[in-house]
C-alpha positions in Angstrom: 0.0 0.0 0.0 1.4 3.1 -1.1 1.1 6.1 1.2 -0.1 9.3 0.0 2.7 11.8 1.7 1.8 15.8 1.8 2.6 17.2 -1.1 1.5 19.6 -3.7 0.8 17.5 -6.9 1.9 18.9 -10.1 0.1 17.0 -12.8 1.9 17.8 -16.8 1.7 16.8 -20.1 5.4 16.7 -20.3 7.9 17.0 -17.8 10.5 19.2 -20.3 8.2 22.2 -20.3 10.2 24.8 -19.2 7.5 26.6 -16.7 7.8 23.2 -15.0 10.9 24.7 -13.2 9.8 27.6 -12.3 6.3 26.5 -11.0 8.6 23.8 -8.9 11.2 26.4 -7.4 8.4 28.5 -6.3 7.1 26.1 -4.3 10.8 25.0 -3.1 11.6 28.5 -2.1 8.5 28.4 0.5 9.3 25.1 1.6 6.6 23.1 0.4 7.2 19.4 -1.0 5.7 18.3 -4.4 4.9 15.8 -5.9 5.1 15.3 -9.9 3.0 12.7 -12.2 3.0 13.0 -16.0 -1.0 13.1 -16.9 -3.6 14.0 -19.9 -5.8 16.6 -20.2 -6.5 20.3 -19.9 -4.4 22.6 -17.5 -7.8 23.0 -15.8 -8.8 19.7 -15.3 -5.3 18.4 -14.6 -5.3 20.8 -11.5 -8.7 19.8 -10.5 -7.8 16.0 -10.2 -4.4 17.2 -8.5 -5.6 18.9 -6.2 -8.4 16.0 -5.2 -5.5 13.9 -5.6 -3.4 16.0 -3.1 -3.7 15.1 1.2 -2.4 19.2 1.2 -5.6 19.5 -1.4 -3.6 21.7 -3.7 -2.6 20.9 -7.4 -1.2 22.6 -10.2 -2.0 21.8 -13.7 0.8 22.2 -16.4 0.4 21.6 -20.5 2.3 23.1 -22.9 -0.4 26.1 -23.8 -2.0 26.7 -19.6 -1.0 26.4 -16.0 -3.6 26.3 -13.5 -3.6 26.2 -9.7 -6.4 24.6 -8.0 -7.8 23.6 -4.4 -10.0 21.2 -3.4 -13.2 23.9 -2.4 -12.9 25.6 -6.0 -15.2 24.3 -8.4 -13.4 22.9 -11.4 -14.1 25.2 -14.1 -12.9 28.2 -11.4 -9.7 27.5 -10.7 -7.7 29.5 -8.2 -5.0 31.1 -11.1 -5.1 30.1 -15.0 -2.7 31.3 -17.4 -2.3 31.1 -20.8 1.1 30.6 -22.2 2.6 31.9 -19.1 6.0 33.4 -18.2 8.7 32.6 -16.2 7.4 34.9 -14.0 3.8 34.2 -13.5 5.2 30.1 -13.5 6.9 31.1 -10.2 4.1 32.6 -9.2 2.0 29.5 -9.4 4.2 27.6 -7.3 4.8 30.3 -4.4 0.8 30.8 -4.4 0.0 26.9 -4.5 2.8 26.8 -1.5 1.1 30.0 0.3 -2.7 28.0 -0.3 -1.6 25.3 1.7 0.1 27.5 4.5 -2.9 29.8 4.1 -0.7 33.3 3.7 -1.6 35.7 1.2 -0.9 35.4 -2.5 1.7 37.2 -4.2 1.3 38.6 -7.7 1.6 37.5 -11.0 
């Protein structure tokens, strides 16, 4: 039996994408483990099942067009953050704000 440890799930198309890193030291520079699994589907609905997925109920959906953040009390066509092709910047972001959900601190800006 596996155990589910607390983690932030991040939940991509492909591991390569290059917000991927950023979204990962974001959450690495507020201390917050993760936990990555290669999936299909949209950035919004690859959040959703993260985060349901998640014991920290937190996920972050990654494909190579969106990102999305997600928690378990958001309805899955609201997610938390969405972006569209986004930046480095805004990828960091998403990974400091998925870390801050689960710590429940105020979100920074994209």
């Amino acid at each position: 039996m596996e155990m589910n440890k607390p983690a932030v799930h991040v939940y991509t198309t492909d591991e390569r994408l290059p917000s991927l890193a950023e979204i990962c030291a974001g959450l690495e520079e507020e201390g917050v483990p993760w936990k990555l699994l290669r999936a299909e589907g949209t950035a919004k609905e690859l959040a959703y099942r993260a985060a349901q997925d998640s014991v920290l109920e937190t996920g972050i959906g990654l494909t190579g067009q969106a990102a999305a953040l997600q928690v378990c009390r958001v309805p899955a066509e609201r997610p938390v953050f969405f972006f569209a092709n986004p930046t480095a910047r805004q990828s960091r972001a998403l990974g400091i704000n998925a870390a801050r959900a689960v710590k429940k601190r105020r979100f920074v800006e994209a």
